[in-house]
N, C-alpha and C positions, 0 to 999 in steps of 0.2 A: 606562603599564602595558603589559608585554605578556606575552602567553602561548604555549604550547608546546605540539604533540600528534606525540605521534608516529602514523607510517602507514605499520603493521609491513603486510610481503611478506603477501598471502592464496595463499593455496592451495587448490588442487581435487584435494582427496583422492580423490575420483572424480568422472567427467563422465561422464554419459548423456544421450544426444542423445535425445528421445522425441517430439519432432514439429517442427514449422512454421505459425506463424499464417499467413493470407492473404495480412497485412502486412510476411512474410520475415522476422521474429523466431523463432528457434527456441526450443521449450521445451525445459527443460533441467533432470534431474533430478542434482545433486551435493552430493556433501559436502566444507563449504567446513569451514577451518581455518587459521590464524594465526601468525606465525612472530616470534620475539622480534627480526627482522632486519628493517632499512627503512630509510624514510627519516623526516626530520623536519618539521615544518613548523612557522615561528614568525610570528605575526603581531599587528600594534601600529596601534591609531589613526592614522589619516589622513584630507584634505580627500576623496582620491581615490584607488581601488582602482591596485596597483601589484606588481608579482612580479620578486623577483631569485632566481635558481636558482642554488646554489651546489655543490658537492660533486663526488666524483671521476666518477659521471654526467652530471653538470651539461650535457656539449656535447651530449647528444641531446633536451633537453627544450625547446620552444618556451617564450618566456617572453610571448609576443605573446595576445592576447582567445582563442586556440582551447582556449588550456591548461585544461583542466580546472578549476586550482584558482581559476583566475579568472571563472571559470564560477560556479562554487560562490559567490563573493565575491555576483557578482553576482545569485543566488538571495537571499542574504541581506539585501540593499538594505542592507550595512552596511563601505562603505568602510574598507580598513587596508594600510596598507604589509605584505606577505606574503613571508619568505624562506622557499626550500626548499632544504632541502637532499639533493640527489639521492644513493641511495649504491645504489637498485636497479636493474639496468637495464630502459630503456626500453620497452614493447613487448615484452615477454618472458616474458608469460602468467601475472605474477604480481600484477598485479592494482596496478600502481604507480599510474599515473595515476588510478584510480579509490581506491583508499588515501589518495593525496594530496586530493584531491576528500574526501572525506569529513572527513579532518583539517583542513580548509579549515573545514567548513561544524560540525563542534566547535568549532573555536578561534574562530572568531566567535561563534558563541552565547555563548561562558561571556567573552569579550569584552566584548560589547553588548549582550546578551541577545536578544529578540526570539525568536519560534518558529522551530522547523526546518520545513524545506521540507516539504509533503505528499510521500505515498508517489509520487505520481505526478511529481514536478518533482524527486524526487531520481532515480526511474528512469529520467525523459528524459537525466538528467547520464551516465549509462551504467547498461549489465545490471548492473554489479557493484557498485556506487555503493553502493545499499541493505544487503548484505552488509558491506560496510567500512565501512559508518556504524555498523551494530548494532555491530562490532570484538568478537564471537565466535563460537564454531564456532557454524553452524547446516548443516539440511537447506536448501538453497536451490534452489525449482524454479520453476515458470509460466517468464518470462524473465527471472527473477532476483528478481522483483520478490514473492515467498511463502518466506518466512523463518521455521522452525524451529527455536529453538533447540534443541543437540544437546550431552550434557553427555561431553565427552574426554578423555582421557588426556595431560598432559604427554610429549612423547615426543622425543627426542635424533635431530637431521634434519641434510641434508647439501643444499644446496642449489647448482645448477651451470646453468649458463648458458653455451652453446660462445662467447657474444660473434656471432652471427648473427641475423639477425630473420627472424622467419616470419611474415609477413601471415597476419592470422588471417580474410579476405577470403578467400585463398586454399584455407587448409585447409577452410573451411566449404563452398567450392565441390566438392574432393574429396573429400569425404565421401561413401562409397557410400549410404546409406541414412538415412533420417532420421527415423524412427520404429521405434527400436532398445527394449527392455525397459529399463523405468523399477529404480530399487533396490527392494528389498522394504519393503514397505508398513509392517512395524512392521522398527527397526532390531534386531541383536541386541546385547546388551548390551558396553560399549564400555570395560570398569574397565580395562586397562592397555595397556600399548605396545606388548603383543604382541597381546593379541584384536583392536589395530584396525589393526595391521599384517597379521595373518591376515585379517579382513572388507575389506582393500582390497586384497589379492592375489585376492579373489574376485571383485572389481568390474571397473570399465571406466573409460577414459578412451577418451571414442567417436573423438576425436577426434587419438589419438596417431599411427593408422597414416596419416590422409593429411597429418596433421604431418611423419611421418618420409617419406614419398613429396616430401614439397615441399622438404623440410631432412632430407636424410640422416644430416647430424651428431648429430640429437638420438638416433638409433639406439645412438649410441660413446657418449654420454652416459646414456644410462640404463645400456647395458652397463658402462662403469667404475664407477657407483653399485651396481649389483645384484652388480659382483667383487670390492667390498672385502668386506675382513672384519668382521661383525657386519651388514652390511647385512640388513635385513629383509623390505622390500619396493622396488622403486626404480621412478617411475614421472613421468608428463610433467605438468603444474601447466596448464589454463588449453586456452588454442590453442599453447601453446610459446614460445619452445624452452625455457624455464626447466624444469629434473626432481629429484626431490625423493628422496632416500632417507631413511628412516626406521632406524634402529640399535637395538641393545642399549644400548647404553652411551653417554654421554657421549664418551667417551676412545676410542672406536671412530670416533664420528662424527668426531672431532678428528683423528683418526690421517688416518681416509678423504678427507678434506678436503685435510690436508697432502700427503696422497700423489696427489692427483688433481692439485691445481696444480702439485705441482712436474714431473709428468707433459705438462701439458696449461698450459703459461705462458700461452695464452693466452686460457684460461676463465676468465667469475669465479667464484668458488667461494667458498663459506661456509658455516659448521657454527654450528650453534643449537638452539632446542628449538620444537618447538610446543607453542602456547599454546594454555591451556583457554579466555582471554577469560573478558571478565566480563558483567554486562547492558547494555542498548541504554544508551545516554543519554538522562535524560528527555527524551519527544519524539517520538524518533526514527523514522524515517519509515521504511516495510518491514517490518516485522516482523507477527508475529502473536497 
């Protein structure tokens, strides 16, 4: 027998940087959300845990013990032969290796069964880990590891990537300030694609501008998101360089997409919708 999960792109529809533990974890108040775009992960019984990465990604992901998903395997104490297949890129603030990581440590359970990891062994796997295990929108703050489910609008996205990496080491060092204003304490209410397209042109991503000081490309990338037409709000996912536009329309977004690659050969670029996400998987470790 084997089984399948997908480990749809997350996004940080906003990131508010709001402080610094002792221990150099920053806190971190944002609104996380979902993209019907990713990658796959299949895995099938085995003597011994093992990972082949496939997909038009595939040359940037380590398949060797550092990989996340074998990380995960090995949380599980439940050996299986695990393909992925890579279709997002690497490093690119979209929350891949931690998406993958989590579709890792689903498709084992419903595999072998056995409990999911505690809240705390899934957040040592990474901040975002927890987040992509729940697999929908929530408020996510402390270090990732305080999870509010947050109920969203389907909404028609444009997603661009210039094909550069931004050490997210780096931008955290540039960052002028690190106890910036958290989001508002109650949200306002979120019913379609424009009120949360409006509530995230109000917000922050604290960490866009020393994104775009370290990788200036990501500045041309939010600019051709924000000058298509229908664009609604266009803004950076994560530590970068991946940036997100949100649209009117389907057929907007589709249009913005066409016209940005053939512009720009050599981003990747993809048009899709965000997802409302449904509940945690029984278990599931992070949430509230």
């Amino acid at each position: 027998m084997a089984v399948e999960e997908a480990a749809p792109a997350k996004l940080n529809l906003t990131l508010h940087v709001t402080g610094r533990r002792a221990d150099g974890y920053h806190l971190l108040d944002s609104l996380v959300a979902f993209a019907d775009i990713g990658d796959r992960l299949r895995a099938e019984p085995a003597a011994r845990s093992t990972l082949a990465v496939t997909g038009p990604m595939a040359a940037d992901v380590p398949a060797g013990p550092e990989n996340l998903v074998l990380r995960a395997a090995a949380l599980m104490e439940a050996p299986a032969a695990l393909t992925l297949d890579k279709r997002l890129p690497a490093a690119a603030g979209l929350g891949g290796g931690s998406a993958d990581a989590a579709a890792a440590l689903r498709a084992l359970h419903r595999l072998q069964g056995g409990a999911l990891p505690d809240s705390a062994a899934v957040t040592a796997l990474g901040a975002d880990v927890p987040v992509c295990l729940a697999g929908r929108a929530c408020r996510m703050r402390g270090i990732g590891d305080i999870l509010d489910p947050v109920a969203l609008p389907a909404a028609p996205l444009v997603l661009v990537n210039p094909g550069a990496a931004c050490p997210t080491g780096a931008v955290f060092r540039a960052l002028a300030r690190r106890d910036n204003p958290p989001m508002p304490e109650t949200l306002p209410p979120l019913g379609d694609a424009e009120a949360l397209a409006d509530f995230i042109a109000t917000m922050r991503n604290d960490l866009e501008a020393p994104a775009i000081a370290t990788l200036p490309v990501i500045a041309q990338v939010i600019d051709a998101l924000a000058a298509a037409p229908g664009c609604r709000v266009a803004r950076m996912s994560g530590s970068g360089a991946s940036c997100f536009g949100l649209f009117a329309d389907i057929a907007a977004a589709g249009a913005a997409a066409a016209a940005i690659a053939a512009r720009r050969p050599g981003w990747w670029v993809r048009a899709g919708t965000l997802t409302c996400g449904g509940d945690a998987p029984r278990g599931a470790a992070g949430s509230r």
